[in-house]
N, C-alpha and C positions, 0 to 999 in steps of 0.2 A: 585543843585538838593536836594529834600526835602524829605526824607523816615521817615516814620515813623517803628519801630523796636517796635514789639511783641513777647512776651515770652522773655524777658532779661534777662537772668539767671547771678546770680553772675560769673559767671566763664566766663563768655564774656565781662564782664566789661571795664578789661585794653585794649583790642584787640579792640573793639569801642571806648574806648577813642581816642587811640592811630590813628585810624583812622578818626576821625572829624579832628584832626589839623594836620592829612597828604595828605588827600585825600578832592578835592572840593565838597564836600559834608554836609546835614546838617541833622545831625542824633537825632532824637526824639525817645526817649527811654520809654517802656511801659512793665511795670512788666507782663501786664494781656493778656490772652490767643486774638486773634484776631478773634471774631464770630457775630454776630446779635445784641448781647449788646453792645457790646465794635467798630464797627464799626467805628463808628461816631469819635473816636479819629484818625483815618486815614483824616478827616478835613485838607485840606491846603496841602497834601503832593500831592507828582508828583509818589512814589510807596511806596509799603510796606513790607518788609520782617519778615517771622516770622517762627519759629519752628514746632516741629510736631503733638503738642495738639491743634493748634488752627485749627478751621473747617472753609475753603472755601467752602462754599457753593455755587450753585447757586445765593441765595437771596442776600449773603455778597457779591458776584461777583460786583451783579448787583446798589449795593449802593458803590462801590467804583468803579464801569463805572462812577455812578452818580457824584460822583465826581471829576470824570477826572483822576482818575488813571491809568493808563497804564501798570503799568510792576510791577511785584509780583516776590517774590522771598522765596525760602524755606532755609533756613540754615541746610540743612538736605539730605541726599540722597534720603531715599524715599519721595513720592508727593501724596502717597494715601488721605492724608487729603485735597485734589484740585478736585475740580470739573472741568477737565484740557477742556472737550467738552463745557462747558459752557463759560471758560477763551474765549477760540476759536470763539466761537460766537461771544462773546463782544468784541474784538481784545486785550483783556488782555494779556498780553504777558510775560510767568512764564520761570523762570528757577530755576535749584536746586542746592545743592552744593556739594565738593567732601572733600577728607580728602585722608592722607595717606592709602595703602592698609595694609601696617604691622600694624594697630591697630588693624585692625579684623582679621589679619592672624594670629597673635601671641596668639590672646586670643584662637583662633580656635582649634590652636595646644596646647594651656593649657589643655581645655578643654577634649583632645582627651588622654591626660599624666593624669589627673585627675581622670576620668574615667577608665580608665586601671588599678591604682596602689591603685586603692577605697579610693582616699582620703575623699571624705565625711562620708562615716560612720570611718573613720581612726580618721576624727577632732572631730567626735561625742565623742568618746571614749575617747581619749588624754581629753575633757572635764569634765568628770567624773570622769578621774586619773586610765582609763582602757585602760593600755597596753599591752594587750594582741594581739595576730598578727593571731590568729585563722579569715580562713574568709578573710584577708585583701593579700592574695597573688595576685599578680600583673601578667601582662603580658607588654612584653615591644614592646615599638613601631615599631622597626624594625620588627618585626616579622609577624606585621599584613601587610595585604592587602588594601590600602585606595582606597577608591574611590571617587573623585573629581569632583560632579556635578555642572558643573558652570565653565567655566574659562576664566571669563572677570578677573580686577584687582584686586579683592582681592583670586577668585580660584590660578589666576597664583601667586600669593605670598603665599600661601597656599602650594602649590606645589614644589616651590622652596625650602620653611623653610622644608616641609618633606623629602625634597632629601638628605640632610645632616645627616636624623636620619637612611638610608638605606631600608626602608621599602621599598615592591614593592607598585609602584601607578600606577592607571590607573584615567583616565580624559573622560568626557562625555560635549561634548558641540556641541552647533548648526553646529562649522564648527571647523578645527582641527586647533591649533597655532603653527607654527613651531618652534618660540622660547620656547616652552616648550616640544618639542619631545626628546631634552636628557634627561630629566627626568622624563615623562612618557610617557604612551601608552593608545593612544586614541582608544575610543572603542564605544559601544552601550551602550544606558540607560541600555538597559535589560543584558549586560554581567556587569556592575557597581552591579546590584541589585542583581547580581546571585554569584558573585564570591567575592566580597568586603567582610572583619570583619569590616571594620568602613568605612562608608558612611557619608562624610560631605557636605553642601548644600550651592551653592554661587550661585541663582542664581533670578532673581527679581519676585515679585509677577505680575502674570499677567491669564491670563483665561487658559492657557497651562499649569499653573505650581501649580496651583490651588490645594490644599492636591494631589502635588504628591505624597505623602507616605501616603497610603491607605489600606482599608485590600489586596487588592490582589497586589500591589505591594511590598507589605510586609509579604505576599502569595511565591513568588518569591526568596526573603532574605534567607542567611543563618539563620539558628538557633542561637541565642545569636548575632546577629547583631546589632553592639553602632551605632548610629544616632549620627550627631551634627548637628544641625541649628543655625548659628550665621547669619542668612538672612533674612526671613522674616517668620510672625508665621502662615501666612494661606499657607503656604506647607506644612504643616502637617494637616492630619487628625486625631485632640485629640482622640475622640472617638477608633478608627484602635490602635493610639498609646497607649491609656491605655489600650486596652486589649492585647497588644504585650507584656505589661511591664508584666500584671498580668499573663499570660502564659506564661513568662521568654522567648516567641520568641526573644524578644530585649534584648538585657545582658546588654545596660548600655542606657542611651539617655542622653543630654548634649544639653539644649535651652537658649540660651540669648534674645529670641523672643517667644511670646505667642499668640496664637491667641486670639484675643479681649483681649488685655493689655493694650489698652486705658483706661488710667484714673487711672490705677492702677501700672503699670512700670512710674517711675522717679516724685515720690510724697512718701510723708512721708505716710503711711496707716497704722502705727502698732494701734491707738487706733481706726480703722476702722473695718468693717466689709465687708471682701471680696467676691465681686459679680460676684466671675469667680470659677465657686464650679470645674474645670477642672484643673485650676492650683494649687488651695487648695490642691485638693487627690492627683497630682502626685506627689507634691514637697514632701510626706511623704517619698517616697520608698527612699531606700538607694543605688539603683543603676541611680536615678534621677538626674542632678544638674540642676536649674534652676537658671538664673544670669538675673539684671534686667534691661534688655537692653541696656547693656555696655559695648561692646564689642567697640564701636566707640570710646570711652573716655578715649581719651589720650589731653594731653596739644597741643600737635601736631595738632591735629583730629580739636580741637576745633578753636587754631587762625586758620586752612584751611576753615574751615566749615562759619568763621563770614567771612573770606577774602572774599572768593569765592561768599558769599550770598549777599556781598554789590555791588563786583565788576560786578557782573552779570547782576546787574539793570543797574550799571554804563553802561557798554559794550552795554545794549542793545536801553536804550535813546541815543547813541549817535553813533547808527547805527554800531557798530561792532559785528562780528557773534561772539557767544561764543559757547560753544561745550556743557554749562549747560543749554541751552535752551530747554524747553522741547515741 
């Protein structure tokens, strides 16, 4: 089998080496993103897998039908960059990839100790050789209320790494897990949005979940309620969310995801000029952290993600179900 490999980032290197002369497979490697220009190098292969800046379009779809391609593959969890109704049409046949849950459980629970103990304006300070502690008093985790929206595999790891800090948790998901009922209590969106000090978000972008935090569900929130989103950046509603910040209804928010971060999360942009004036003004506040989309990146995360993205195409030319098929 013949794949051609788009978006190759140095950090996948040894992990695709290592699998061209383990696996029967012949892997053609491509620095540059896979769109409308760059198509045409998918020439001669049987699929193509690629990361999450490149755009499947329709029209790109339909020049790699043209050329007999079959089965697509994303090295990435999410697929929003897939035109998946089109794929459908054309019998193009995608699947995506996975990675450990504790990569984005741990950073989650960083995020949630960060915010609490105000490390960011704490590193501001220490920068300037200002130690003073005025301001920077802390609350600790135990003590708060989480609420756990989401609890496929990275909520339920989520959940689990909080149960050792004490704190009560409560969990909000479509149907309840029983392997996690010793350590919380399953409940309603609206008791998660009413009764929770931190509200963190595991759960995938789709038309239901679309800026679930909005002004009036953020109308609902206690007063000084921390947010973290380490999932996806269109459940939040920016606009709801910078005026929560500027009327201190939010006491801290904590995003590894941005809406409309394309192009600007996992690129060098310091001598740039940034086109997202939303995440410009919120990164100022000091009860802000915003991290840039790397919650997944661990060494771990990465050889699962190249595994999983080559095997999936394997799996699916040669007629075995896989569970990454989308």
């Amino acid at each position: 089998m013949i794949i051609t490999v788009f978006e190759v980032s140095g950090d996948e290197r040894e992990e695709l080496d290592r699998l061209s002369r383990e696996v029967p497979v012949t892997l053609r490697l491509q620095n540059c993103n896979l769109n409308e220009e760059t198509v045409d190098l998918a020439e001669g292969s049987d699929a193509v897998s690629t990361l999450g800046r490149s755009t499947l379009s329709r029209a790109v779809l339909l020049k790699l039908h043209a050329m007999g391609i079959g089965y697509v593959s994303t090295r990435t969890i999410g697929f929003d960059h897939i035109d998946l109704e089109a794929a459908r049409e054309l019998g193009i046949r995608v699947c995506h990839a996975s990675y450990p849950a504790e990569a984005v459980a741990d950073f989650t629970v960083m995020l949630m100790l960060m915010v609490l103990r105000h490390y960011k304006p704490a590193m501001w300070r220490q920068n300037v050789n200002d130690f003073s502690l005025n301001g920077l008093m802390g609350s600790s985790l135990k003590s708060q209320t989480v609420g756990v929206v989401g609890t496929g595999n990275i909520g339920a790891a989520v959940i689990r790494s909080l149960s050792g800090f004490g704190c009560r948790i409560l969990a909000y998901n479509l149907f309840e897990v029983e392997s996690l009922k010793p350590y919380t209590e399953f409940v309603k969106l609206e008791d998660i949005f009413r009764e929770c000090d931190i509200i963190t978000f595991h759960v995938p972008s789709t038309l239901e979940t679309y800026h679930i935090v909005n002004r009036r569900s953020l109308g609902t929130m206690k007063d000084g309620v921390i947010l973290i989103n380490t999932a996806r950046g269109d459940l939040m509603d920016i606009d709801a969310i910078t005026e929560g910040i500027e009327t201190r209804k939010i006491g801290a928010l904590a995003m590894d995801v941005f809406e409309n971060e394309q192009g600007i999360y996992h690129a060098d942009r310091k001598n740039d000029i940034l086109k997202n004036k939303d995440m410009v003004y919120l990164r100022q506040f000091p009860n802000v952290v915003l991290t840039q989309h790397m919650a997944f990146y661990t060494r771990q995360s990465i050889i699962s993600m190249v595994d999983t993205g080559i095997q999936g195409l394997l799996d699916m030319s040669s007629g075995v179900a896989t569970k990454l098929e989308l």
